[in-house]
C-alpha positions as CSV (number, residue, x, y, z in Angstrom):
1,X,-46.4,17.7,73.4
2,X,-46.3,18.7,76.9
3,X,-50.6,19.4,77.5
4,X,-51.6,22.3,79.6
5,X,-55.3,21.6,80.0
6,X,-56.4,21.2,83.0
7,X,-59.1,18.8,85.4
8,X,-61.4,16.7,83.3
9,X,-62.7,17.0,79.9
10,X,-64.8,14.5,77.5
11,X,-62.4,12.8,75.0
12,X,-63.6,15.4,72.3
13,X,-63.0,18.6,74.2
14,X,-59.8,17.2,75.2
15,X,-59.0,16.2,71.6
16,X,-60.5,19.7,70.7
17,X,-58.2,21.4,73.0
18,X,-54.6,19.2,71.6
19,X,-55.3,20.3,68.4
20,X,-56.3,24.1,69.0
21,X,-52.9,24.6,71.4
22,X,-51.1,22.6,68.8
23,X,-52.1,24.9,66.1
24,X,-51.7,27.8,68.3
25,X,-48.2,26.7,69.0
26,X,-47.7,26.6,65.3
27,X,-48.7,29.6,64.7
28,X,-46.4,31.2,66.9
29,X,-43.7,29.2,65.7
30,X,-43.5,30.4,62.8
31,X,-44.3,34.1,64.0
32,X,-41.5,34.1,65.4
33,X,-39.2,32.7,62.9
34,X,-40.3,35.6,60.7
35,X,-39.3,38.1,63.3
36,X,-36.1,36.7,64.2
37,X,-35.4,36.0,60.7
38,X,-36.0,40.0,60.0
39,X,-33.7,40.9,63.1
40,X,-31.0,38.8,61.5
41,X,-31.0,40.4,58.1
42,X,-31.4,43.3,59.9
43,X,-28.7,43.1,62.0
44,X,-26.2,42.0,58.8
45,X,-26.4,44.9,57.4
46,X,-25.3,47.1,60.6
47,X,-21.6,48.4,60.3
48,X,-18.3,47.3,62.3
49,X,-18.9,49.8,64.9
50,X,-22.6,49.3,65.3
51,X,-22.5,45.5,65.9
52,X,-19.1,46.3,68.5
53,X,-21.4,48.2,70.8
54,X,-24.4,46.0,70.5
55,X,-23.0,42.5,70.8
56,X,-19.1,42.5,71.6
57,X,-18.5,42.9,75.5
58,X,-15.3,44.2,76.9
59,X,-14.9,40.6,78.6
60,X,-14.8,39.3,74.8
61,X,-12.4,41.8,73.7
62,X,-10.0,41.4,76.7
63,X,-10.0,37.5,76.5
64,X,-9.0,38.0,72.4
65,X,-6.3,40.3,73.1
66,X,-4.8,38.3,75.7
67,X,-5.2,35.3,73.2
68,X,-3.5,37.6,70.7
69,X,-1.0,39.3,72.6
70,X,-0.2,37.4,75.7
71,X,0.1,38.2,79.9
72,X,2.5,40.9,81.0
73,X,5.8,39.8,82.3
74,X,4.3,40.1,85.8
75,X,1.0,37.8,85.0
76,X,-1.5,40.5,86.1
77,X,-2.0,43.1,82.7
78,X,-2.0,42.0,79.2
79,X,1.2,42.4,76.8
80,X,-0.7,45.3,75.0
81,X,-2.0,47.3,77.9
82,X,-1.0,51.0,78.8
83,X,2.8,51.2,80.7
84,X,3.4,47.9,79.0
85,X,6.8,47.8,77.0
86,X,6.7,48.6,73.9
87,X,9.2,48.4,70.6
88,X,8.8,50.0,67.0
89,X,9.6,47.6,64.3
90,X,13.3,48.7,62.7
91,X,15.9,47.7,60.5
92,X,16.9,44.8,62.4
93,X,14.1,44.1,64.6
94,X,10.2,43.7,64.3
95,X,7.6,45.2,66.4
96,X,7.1,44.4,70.0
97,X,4.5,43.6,70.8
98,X,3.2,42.9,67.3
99,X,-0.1,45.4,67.2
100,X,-0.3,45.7,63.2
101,X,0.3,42.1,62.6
102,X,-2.2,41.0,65.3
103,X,-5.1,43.4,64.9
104,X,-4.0,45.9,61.9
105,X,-3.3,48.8,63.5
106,X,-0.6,51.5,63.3
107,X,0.8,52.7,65.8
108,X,2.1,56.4,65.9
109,X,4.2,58.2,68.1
110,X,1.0,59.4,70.4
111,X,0.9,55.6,71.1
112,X,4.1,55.1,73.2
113,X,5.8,57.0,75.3
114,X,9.9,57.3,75.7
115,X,10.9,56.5,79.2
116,X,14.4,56.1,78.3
117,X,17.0,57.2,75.7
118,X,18.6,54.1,74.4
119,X,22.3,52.9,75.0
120,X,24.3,51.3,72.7
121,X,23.8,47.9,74.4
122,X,19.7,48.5,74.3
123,X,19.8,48.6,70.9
124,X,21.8,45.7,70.4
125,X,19.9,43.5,73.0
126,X,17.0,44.9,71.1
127,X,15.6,46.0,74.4
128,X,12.3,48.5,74.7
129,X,12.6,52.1,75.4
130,X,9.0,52.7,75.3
131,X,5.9,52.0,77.2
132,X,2.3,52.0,75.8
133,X,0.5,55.3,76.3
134,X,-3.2,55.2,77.4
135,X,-4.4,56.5,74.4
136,X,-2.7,53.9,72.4
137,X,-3.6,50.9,74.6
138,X,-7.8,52.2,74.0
139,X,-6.4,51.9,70.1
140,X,-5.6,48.6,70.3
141,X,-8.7,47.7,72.9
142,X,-10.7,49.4,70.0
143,X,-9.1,47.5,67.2
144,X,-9.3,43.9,68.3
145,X,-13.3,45.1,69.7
146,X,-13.8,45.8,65.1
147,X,-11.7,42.9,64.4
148,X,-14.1,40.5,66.4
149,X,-17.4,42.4,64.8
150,X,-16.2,42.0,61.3
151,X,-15.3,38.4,61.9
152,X,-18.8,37.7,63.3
153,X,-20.7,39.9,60.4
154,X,-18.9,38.2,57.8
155,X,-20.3,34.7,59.0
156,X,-24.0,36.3,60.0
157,X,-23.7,37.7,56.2
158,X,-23.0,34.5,55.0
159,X,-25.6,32.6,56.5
160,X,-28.0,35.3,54.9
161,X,-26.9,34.9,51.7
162,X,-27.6,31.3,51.9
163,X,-30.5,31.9,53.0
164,X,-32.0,31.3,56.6
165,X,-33.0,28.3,58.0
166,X,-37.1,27.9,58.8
167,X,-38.9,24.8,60.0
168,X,-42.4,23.8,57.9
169,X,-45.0,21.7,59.6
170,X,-47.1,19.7,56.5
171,X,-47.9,17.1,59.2
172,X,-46.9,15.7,62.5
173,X,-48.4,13.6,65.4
174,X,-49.9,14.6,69.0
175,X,-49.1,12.3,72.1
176,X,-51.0,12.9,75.4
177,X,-50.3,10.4,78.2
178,X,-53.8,10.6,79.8
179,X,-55.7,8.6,82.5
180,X,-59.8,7.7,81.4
181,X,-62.7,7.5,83.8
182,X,-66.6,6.8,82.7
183,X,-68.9,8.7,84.3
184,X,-71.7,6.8,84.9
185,X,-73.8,9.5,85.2
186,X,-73.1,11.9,82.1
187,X,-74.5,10.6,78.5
188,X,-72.6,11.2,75.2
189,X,-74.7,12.1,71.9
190,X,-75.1,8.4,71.2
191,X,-76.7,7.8,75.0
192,X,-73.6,6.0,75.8
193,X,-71.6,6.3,79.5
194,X,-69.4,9.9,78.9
195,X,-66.1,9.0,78.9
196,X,-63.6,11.7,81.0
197,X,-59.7,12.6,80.1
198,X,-57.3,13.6,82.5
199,X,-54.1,14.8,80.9
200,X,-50.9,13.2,83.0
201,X,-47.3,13.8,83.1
202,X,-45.8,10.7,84.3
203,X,-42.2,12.2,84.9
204,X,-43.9,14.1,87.3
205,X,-46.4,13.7,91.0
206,X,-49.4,12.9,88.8
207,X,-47.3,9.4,88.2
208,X,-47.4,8.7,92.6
209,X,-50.9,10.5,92.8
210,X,-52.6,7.8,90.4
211,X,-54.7,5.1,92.3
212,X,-57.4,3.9,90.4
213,X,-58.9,4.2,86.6
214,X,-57.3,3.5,83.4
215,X,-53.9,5.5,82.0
216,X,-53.0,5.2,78.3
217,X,-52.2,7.7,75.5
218,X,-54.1,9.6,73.0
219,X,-52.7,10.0,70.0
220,X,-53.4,12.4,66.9
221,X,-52.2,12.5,63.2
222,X,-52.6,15.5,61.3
223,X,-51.6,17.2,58.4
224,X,-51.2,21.0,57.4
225,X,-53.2,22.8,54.3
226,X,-52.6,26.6,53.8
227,X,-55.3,28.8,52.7
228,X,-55.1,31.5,51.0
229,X,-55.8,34.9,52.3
230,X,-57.0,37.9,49.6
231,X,-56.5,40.7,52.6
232,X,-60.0,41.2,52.8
């Protein structure tokens, strides 16, 4: 536990003060677990389209289609993009680039534009006559964005359905590095010499400020009950 309380305390107050930030951190915890529990569960049960606009950025969907599709011949646009080449599968040959067996989707004839009527020889080399239309490159862009949000819901629903993960505290163990001083002139209930805590952090200045007195640890051992709560 990294302490936050601060200048000198008597070793009860200061042992006071572990255990009520400890408990407080607890507390918290597990607040917050709840919450982000609920979000989760919550957020399973959105659709394809709602989880692609919350969580799937156009830089994800642009690195997946080039790892789908590959670089233009020119290195600078991506296989799939619009005024790229483009072939219909056929008789002989398969589609080019391959849109419905990368992502699904079928193209239509608004997708790809003629920009010249094929020869003889172009359809023997198999060679494109089509680019990609702008309208049908947003298709794919669209596509591969639902592909990557059902492939992440489908694990988020998983881990659901397996239930989430939570952390339980039953018991558990408080170490303060500390440096002690008596004060001479301060009595304890038993008309003792008051004894004064200093919380340190030894990775830190507190380590090369440290002249004098005695330095040690504190440590606590707990243990968690729950009580029960009627509402009231």
């Amino acid at each position: 536990m990294t302490s936050r309380i601060g200048g000198e305390l008597a070793i009860m107050d200061f042992t006071v003060a572990l255990l009520e930030q400890t408990f407080a951190g607890l507390a918290q915890a597990i607040i917050n677990q709840k919450e982000h529990s609920s979000e989760l569960i919550q957020l399973s049960a959105s659709t394809p389209e709602e989880y692609a606009a919350g969580y799937i950025t156009r830089e994800m969907v642009r690195a997946e289609m080039l790892a789908l599709f590959g670089e233009a011949a020119d290195g600078k646009a991506c296989r799939v993009d619009a005024e790229q080449p483009y072939r219909p599968a056929n008789e002989r040959l398969p589609e080019d680039p391959p849109i419905f067996a990368c992502c699904g989707l079928t193209f239509t004839e608004e997708d790809f534009i003629m920009v010249e009527r094929a020869t003889k020889a172009m359809e023997f080399e198999g060679r494109a006559k089509y680019i990609i239309s702008t309208g049908g490159a947003q298709r794919v862009e669209n596509a591969v964005s639902l592909m990557l949000a059902n492939s992440a819901l489908k694990k988020l629903r998983r881990l659901v359905d397996h239930g989430l993960p939570e952390v339980n505290v039953e018991s558990g163990r408080i170490l303060s590095k500390a440096d002690f001083r008596i004060d001479s002139e301060a009595e304890n209930s038993y008309g003792a010499n008051k004894m004064l805590v200093r919380s340190l952090n030894f990775s830190g200045p507190d380590a090369f400020r440290l002249k004098a007195g005695l330095s040690g640890e504190i440590e606590v051992n707990f243990s968690v009950g729950r009580c029960k709560t009627n509402g009231k």
